[in-house]
C-alpha positions in Angstrom: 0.0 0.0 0.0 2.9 2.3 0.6 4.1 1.8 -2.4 0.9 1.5 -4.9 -0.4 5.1 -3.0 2.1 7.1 -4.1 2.1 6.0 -7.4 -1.7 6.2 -8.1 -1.9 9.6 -6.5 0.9 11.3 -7.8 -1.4 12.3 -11.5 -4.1 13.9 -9.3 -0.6 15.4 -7.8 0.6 16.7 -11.5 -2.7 17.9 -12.2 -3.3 20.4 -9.2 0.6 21.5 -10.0 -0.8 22.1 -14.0 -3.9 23.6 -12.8 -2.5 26.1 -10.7 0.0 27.2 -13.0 -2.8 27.2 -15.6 -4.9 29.3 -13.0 -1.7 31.5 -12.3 -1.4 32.3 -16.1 -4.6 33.0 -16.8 -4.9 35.6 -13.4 -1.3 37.4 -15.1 -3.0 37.3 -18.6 -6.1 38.6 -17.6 -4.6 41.4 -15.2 -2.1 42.5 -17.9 -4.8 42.8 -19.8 -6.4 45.0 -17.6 -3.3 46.6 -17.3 -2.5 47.6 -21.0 -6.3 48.3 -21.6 -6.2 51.3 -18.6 -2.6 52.4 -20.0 -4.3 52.7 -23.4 -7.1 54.7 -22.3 -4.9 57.8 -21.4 -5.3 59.5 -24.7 -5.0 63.2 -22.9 -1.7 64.5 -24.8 -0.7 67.6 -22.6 -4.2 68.7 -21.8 -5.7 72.1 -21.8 -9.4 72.4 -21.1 -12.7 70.6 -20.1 -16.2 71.3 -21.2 -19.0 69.8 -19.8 -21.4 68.7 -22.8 -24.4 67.7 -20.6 -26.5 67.2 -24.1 -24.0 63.9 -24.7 -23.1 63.3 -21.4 -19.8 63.7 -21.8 -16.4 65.5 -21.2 -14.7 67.0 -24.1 -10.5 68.1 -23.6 -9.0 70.2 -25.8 -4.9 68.7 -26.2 -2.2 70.9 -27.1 0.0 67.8 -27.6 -1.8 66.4 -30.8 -5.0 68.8 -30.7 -7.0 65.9 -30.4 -10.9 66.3 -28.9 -10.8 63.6 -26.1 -14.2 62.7 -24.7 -14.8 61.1 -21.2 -17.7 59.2 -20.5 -19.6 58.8 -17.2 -17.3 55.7 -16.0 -14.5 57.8 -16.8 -14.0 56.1 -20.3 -11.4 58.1 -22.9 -12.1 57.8 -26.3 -11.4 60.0 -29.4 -14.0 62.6 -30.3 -12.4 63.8 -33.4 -8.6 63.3 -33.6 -7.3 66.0 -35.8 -9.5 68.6 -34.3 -6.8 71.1 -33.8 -8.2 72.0 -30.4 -4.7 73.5 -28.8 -6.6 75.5 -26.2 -9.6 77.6 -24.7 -12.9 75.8 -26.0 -16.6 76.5 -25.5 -20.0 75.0 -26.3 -22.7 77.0 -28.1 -25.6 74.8 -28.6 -24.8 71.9 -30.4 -21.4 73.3 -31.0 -18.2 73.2 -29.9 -15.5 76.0 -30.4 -12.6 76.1 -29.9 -8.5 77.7 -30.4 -6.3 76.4 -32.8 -2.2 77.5 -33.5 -1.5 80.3 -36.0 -4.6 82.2 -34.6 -7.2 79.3 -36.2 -10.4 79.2 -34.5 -12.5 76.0 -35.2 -16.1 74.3 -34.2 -17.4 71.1 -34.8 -21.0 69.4 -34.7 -21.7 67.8 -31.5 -23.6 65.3 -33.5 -21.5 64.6 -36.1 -18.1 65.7 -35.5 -18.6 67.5 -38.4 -16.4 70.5 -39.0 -18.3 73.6 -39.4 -16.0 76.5 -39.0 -12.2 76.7 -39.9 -11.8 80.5 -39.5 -8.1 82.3 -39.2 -7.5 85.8 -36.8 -5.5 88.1 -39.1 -1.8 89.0 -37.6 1.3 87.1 -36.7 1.0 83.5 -35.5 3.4 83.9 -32.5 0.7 86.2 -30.9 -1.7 83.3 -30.4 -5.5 83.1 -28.7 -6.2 81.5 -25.6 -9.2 81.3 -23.8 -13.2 81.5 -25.4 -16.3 82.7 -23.8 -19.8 83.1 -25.3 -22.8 85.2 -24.7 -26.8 84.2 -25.7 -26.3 86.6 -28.6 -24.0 84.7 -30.7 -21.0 86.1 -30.0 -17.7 84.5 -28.8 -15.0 86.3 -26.4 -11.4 85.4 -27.1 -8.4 85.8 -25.7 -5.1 87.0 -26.9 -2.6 87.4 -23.9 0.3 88.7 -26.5 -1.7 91.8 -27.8 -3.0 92.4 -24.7 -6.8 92.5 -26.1 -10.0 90.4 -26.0 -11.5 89.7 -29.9 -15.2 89.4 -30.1 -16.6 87.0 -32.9 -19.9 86.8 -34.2 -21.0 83.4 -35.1 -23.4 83.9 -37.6 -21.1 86.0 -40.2 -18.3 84.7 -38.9 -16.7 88.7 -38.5 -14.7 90.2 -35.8 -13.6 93.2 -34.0 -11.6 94.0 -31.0 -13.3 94.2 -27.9 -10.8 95.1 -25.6 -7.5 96.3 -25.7 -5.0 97.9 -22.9 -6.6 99.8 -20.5 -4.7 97.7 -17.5 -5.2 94.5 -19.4 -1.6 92.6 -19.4 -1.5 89.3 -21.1 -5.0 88.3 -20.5 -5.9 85.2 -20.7 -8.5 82.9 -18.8 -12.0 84.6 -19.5 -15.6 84.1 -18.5 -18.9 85.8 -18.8 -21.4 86.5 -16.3 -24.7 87.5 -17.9 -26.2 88.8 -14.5 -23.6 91.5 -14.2 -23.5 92.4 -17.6 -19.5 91.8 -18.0 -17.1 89.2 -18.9 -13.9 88.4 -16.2 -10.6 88.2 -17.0 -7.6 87.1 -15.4 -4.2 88.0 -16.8 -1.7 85.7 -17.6 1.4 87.9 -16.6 4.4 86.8 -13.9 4.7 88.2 -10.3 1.5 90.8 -10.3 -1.9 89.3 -11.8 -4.8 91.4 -12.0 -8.6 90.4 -12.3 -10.6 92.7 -14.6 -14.2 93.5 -15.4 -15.1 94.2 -19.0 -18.6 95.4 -19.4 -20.6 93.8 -21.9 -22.2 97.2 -22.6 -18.9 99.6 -23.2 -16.2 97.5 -22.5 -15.0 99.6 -20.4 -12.3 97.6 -18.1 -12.0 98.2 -14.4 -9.9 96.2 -11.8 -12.2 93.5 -9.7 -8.4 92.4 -7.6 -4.5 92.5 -7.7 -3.5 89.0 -7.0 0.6 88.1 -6.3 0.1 85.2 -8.4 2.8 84.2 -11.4 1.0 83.9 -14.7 -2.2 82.3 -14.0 -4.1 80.3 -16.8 -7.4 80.5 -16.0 -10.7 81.6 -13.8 -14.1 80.4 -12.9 -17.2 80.7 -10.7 -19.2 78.2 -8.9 -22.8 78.2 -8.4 -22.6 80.3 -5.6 -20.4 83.2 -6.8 -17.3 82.1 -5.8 -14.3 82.3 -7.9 -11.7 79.7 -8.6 -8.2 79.9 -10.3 -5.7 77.7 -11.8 -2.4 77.7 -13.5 1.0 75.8 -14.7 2.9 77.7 -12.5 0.5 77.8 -9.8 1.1 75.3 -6.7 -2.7 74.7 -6.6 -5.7 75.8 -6.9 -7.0 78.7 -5.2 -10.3 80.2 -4.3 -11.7 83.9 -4.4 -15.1 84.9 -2.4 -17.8 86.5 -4.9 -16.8 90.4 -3.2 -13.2 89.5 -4.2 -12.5 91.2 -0.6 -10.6 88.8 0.6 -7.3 86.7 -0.1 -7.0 84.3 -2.9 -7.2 80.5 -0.2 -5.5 77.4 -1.6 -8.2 74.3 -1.6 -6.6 72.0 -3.8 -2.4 71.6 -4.0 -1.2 70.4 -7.1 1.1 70.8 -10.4 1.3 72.1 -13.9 -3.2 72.7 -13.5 -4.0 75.0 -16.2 -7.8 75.8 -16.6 -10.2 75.0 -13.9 -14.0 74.0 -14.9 -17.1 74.3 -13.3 -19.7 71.5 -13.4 -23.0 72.3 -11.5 -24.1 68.7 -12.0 -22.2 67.7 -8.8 -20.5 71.0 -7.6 -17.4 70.2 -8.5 -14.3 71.3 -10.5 -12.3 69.6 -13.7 -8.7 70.1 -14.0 -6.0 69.0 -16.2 -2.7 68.3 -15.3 -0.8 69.7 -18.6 2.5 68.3 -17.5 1.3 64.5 -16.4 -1.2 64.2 -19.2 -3.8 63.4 -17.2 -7.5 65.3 -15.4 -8.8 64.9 -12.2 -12.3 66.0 -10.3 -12.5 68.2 -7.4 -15.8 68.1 -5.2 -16.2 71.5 -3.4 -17.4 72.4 0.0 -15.3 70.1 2.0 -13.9 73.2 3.6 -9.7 71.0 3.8 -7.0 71.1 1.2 -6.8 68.2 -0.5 -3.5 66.6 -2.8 -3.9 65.5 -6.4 -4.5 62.3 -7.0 
């Protein structure tokens, strides 16, 4: 018996062995599948700005790397919205559109439907003095930034004509804009080292006045919550910082981080989307937990 035992067990022995190297395979294969499927997903390519496009249900992010239109779904899914886009910048939705800044001082939109190009339209003057950032009222018109002229364009979708809307007056490099229909003005922040300054534009005269001096080193971009209060990020900023809606107080840090460019605002959950230019990647920030918090 002690000598038939062994040898009658020992393929039941062999098996288990084969099995669980079988099984131990299979768990590698299937988690380096995982693995390479979630690396492939990044398709941000040094990423600029998010819009929320509620209609689709969807995040679109504009890519100065390859100036590709990445969407993100609800589960946090990447896929290409339009590859080629030449999105390098600011972008904005106007009803089923999306605008957005291209190099050389292109402005383009697509069809939110489609993906259809609709507009391919170029800013006369040199292409080193590029646009930035895009606003839009209910009227039809666009607001765009152009930090090297110091001046914000206004655009007029429906003849596709321009003028300047803005120019000097205090503004220095301006760059992240936003509009604000209840107080009849857009806000810009200026994209300028050591001394930044938050303006006012009226909608009405454009006359610029000065909202707040900041100390902060050439600052991409602003926003406002649902509340009124203001938000702003930047590459060379060490995180995000907040603004209350009197802009009497000083700028607090909520949210520490690197290379953030242009924050967004997305009243669905109260909540702000970031890129990280430098790491390639976005991140979601819920407000009203009243603690700085790290990237993740």
């Amino acid at each position: 018996m002690h000598i038939i035992a062994p040898i009658l067990s020992q393929p039941c022995v062999d098996n288990r062995i084969k099995a669980k190297v079988y099984l131990g395979v299979s768990l590698f294969l299937i988690c380096l599948t995982f693995t390479l499927a979630a690396q492939a997903q990044n398709l941000l390519d040094e990423p600029q700005k998010i819009v929320v496009d509620a209609g689709h249900d969807r995040l679109l992010v504009s890519n100065f790397g390859n100036g590709a239109i990445v969407q993100i779904d609800n589960m946090d899914n990447q896929t290409y919205f339009i590859e080629n886009a030449g999105f390098v910048d600011g972008l904005d939705i106007v009803g089923n559109t999306v605008f957005g800044v291209g190099h050389a001082r292109k402005l383009y939109a697509y069809d939110l439907d489609t993906g259809e190009r609709v507009l391919d339209f170029h800013f006369e003057g040199s292409d080193e003095d590029y646009l930035s950032s895009v606003t839009s009222d209910l009227a039809g018109h666009l607001f765009i930034s152009c930090p090297a002229l110091h001046t914000i364009y206004k655009f007029s979708i429906s003849d596709q004509s321009y003028q300047v809307f803005a120019q000097g007056n205090g503004l220095n490099r301006p760059n992240g804009i936003l509009l604000e229909k209840e107080n009849n003005r857009i806000v810009v922040i200026d994209d300028s080292p050591d001394s930044s300054i938050i303006h006012a534009i009226s909608l009405s005269d454009a006359t610029v006045s000065t909202l707040a001096t900041t100390s902060f080193d050439r600052p991409d971009g602003i926003v406002r919550d649902g509340s009124g209060e203001y938000y702003i990020g930047g590459y060379y900023l060490p995180g995000l910082y907040k603004i209350d809606a009197d802009f009497s107080k000083q700028p607090e840090m909520i949210f520490k981080g690197s290379h953030m460019v242009y924050p967004t605002y997305d009243p669905r959950d109260h909540s702000l989307l970031i890129t990280y230019y430098g790491s390639n990647g976005w991140d979601r920030i819920m407000l009203g937990t009243g603690t700085v918090v790290d990237e993740r």
